[in-house]
C-alpha positions as CSV (number, residue, x, y, z in Angstrom):
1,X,-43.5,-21.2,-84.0
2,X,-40.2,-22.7,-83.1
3,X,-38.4,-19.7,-84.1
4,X,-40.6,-17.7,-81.5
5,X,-39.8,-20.5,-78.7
6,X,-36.3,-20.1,-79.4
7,X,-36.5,-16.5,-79.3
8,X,-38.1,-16.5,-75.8
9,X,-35.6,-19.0,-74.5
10,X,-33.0,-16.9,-75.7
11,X,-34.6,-13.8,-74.0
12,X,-35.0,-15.6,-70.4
13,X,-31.3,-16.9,-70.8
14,X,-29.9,-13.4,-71.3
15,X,-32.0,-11.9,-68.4
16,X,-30.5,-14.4,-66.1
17,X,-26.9,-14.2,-67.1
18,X,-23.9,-13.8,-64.0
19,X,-21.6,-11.4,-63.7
20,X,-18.2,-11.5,-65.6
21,X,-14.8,-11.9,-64.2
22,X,-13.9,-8.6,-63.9
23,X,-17.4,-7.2,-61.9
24,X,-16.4,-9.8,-59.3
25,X,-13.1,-9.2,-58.9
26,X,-13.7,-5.1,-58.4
27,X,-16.9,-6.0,-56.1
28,X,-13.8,-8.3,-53.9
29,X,-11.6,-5.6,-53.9
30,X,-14.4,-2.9,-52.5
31,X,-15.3,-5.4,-50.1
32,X,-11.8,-6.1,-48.2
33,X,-11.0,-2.6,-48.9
34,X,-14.1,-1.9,-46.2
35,X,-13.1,-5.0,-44.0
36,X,-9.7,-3.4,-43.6
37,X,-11.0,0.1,-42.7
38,X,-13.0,-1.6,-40.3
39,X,-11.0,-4.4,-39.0
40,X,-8.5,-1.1,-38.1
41,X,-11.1,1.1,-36.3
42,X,-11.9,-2.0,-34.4
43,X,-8.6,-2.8,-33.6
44,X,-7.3,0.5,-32.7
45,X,-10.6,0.9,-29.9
46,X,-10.0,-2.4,-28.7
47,X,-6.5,-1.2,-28.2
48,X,-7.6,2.2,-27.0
49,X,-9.8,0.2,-24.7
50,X,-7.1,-1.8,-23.0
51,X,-4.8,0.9,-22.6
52,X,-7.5,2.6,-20.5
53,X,-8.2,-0.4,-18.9
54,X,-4.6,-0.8,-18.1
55,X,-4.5,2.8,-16.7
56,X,-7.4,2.6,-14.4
57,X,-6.1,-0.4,-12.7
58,X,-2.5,1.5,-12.8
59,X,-4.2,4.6,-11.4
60,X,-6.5,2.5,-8.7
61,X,-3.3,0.6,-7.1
62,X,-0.7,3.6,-7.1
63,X,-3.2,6.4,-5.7
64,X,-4.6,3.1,-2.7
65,X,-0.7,2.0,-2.0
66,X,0.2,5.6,-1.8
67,X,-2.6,7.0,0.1
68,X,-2.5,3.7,2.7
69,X,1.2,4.3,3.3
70,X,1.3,7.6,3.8
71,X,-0.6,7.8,6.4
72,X,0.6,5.3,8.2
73,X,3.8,7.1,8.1
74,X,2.2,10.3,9.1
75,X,1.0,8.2,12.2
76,X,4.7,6.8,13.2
77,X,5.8,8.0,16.6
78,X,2.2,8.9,17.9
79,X,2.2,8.2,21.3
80,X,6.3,7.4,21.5
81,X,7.1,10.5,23.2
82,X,8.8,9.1,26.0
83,X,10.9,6.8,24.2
84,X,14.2,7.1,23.9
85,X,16.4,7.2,21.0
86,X,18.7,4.6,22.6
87,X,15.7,2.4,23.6
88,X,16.1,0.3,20.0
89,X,12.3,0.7,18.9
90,X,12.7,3.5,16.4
91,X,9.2,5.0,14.8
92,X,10.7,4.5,11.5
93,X,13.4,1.9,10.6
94,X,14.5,0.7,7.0
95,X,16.6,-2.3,6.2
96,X,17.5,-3.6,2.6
97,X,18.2,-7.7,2.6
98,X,18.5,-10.3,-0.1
99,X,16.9,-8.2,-2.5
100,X,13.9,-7.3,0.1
101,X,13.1,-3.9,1.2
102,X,11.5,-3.7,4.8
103,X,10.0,-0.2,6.4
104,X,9.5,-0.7,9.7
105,X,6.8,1.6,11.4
106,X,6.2,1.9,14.8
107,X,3.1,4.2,16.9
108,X,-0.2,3.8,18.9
109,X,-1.8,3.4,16.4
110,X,-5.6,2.1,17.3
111,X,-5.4,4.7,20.1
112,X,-5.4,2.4,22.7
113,X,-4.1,3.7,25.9
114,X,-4.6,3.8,29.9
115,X,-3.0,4.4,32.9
116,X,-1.4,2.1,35.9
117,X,-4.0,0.9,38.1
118,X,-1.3,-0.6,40.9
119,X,2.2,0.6,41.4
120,X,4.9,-1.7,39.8
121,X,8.3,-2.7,41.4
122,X,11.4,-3.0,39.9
123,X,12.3,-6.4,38.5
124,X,8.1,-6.9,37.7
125,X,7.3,-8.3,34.5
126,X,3.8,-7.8,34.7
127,X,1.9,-4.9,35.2
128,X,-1.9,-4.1,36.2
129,X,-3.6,-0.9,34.5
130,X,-7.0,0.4,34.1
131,X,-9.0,-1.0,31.0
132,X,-8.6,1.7,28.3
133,X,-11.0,3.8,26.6
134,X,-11.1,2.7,23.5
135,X,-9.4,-0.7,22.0
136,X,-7.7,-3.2,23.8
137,X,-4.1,-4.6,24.1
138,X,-2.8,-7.5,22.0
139,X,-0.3,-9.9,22.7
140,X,2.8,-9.7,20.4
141,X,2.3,-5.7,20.2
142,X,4.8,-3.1,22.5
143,X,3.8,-1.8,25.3
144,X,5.6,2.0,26.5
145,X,5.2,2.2,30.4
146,X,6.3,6.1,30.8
147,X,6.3,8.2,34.2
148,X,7.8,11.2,32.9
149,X,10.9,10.6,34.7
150,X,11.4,7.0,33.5
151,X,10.1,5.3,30.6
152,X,11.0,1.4,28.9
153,X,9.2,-0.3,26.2
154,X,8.1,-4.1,26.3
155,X,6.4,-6.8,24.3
156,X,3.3,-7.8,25.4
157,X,2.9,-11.5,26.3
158,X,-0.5,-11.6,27.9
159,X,-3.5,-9.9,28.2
160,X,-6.1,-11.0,31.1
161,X,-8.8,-9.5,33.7
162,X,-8.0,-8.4,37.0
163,X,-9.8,-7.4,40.2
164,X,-12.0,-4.3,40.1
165,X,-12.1,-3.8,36.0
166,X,-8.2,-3.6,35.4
167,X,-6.0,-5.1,33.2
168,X,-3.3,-7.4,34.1
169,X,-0.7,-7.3,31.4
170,X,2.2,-9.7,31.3
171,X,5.9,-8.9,29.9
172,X,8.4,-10.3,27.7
173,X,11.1,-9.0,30.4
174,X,11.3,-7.6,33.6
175,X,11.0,-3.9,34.6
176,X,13.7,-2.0,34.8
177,X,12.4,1.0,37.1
178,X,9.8,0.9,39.6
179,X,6.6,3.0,38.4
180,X,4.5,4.5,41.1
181,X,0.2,4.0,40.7
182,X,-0.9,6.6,37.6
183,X,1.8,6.6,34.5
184,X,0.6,6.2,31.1
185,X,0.7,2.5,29.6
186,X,0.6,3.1,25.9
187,X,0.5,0.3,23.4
188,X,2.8,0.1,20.3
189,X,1.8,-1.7,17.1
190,X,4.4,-2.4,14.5
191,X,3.5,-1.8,10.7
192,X,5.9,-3.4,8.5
193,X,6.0,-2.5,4.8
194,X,7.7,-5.0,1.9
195,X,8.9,-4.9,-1.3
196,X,10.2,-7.5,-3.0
197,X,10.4,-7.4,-6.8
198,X,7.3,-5.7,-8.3
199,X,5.2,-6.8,-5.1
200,X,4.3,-4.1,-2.2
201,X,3.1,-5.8,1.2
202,X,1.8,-4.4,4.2
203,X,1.4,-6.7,7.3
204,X,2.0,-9.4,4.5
205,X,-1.0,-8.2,2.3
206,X,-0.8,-7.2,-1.1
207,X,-1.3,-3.2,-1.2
208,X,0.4,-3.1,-5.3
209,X,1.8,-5.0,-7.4
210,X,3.3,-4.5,-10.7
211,X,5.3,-1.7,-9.0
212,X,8.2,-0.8,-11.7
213,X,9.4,2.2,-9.0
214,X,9.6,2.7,-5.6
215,X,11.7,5.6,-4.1
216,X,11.2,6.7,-0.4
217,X,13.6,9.0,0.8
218,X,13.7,10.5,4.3
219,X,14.3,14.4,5.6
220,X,15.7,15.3,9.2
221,X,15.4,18.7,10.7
222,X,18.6,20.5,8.7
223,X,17.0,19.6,5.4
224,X,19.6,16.8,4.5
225,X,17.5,14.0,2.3
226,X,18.7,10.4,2.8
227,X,17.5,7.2,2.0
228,X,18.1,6.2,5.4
229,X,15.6,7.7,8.3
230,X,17.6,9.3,11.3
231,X,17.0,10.2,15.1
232,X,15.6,13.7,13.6
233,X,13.6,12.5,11.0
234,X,10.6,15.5,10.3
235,X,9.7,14.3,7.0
236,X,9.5,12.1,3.6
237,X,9.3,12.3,0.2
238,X,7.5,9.3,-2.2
239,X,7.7,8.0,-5.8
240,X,5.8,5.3,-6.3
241,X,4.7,4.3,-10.1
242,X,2.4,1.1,-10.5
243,X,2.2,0.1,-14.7
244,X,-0.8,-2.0,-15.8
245,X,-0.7,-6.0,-14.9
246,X,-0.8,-7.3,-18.6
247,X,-0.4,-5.3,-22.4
248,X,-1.3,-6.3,-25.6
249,X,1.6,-6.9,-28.4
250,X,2.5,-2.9,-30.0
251,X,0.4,-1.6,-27.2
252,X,2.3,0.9,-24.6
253,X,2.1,-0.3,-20.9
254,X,-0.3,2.1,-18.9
255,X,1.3,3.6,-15.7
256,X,0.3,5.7,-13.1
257,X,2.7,7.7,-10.8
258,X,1.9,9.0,-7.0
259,X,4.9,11.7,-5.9
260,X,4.2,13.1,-2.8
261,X,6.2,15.1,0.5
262,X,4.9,13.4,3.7
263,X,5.0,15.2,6.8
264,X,5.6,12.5,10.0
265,X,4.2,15.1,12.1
266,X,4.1,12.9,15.2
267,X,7.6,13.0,15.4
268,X,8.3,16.6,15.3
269,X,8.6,17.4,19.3
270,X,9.8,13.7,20.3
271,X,11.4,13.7,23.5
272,X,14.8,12.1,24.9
273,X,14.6,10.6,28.3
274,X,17.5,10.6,30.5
């Protein structure tokens, strides 16, 4: 009887028995063997994932900066054409400084013109008009008084109601020429463009950042391209590239490129007052 108890202790004991050495190290190795195939599709999406991530916010800032500036400089000079070249208010101006880069745009552009309501004498510095159509003037903006014969360009220093629905505007200088009733009154708005480093500004906002090139260069009417605009300026070309804010270590930086010809067709029949 003790023989057969033995027996079945022996049996169970056998049936239960763990595995050896060897069949764990082998099942270890298949098992990191899988991890690291996996671990490396993982890694390699999460890569590919960042790098498009990267790219669409590369894309999204170069194609907004590009597209915002552009037209803006398609809209310089509109509504200038009675201002002189001499009159020191060009519609496109460019001045490097300290490392900053500042395009200066100048035109009409919310629109927002009228016509003089009362005759103004030379020496005036304020002048009454007719309320516009559409908009209103603003106090630090130009304003372009322009009979045809005679035009000059002032700040605007105030802006209040006069008799009968006009305007009365107030200047940062006197008048120059006397203006009979009826000239246009156009108001000027200056758009000023920044870069400084890897940061683009309009008006002081953010429009891109992370800008690794920036290349504006300027045509006249001959064809001659120059990084500086001139009195015959008909044109523009841009280069603009925006890269991705942050990367990941081994991971190529996303960047997105905007190269365009811009044609500043408000300036192609300016006129020269004498």
């Amino acid at each position: 009887m003790r023989a057969a108890r033995d027996q079945a202790v022996g049996n169970v004991v056998g049936g239960e028995r763990g595995y050896t050495l060897a069949e764990l190290l082998v099942g270890t190795f298949i098992a990191l063997t899988v991890l690291m195939v996996v671990f490396s599709a993982v890694a390699r999406q999460g890569r590919s994932a960042a790098y498009l991530s990267g790219l669409a916010d590369a894309q999204t800032t170069s194609r907004g900066a590009g597209q915002v500036l552009a037209e803006d400089l398609r809209m310089a000079g509109y509504g200038m054409l009675g201002v002189s070249d001499t009159a020191g208010v060009p519609p496109v101006s460019v001045a490097v400084a300290g490392g900053i880069t500042t395009i200066t745009l100048r035109g009409n552009y919310s629109n927002v013109s009228t016509t003089l309501k009362i005759a103004a004498a030379a020496s005036s510095s304020t002048i009454t008009t007719n309320a516009p159509a559409t908009g209103s003037f603003v106090v630090g903006n130009l304003v372009l008084v322009d009979s045809g014969l005679n035009s000059e360009v002032k700040t605007i220093t105030s802006v209040a109601a006069a008799g009968g629905g006009g305007l009365s505007i107030g200047l940062n200088s006197s008048l120059a020429n006397s203006y009979p009733l009826g000239p246009d009154v156009i108001q000027i708005e200056v758009v000023t463009y920044t870069l400084q480093g890897t940061v683009l500004k309009r008006n002081n906002q953010v429009v891109a950042d992370n800008v690794t090139n920036f290349q504006l260069q300027y045509i006249d009417q001959s064809g001659n391209v120059t990084s500086t605009p001139g009195t015959t300026l008909r044109s523009g070309t841009l280069n603009l590239v925006a890269a991705q804010p942050t990367q990941l270590p081994d991971n190529p930086t996303a960047s997105s490129t905007v190269a365009t010809e811009i044609n500043m067709r408000n300036l192609a029949f300016r006129l020269t007052t004498s």
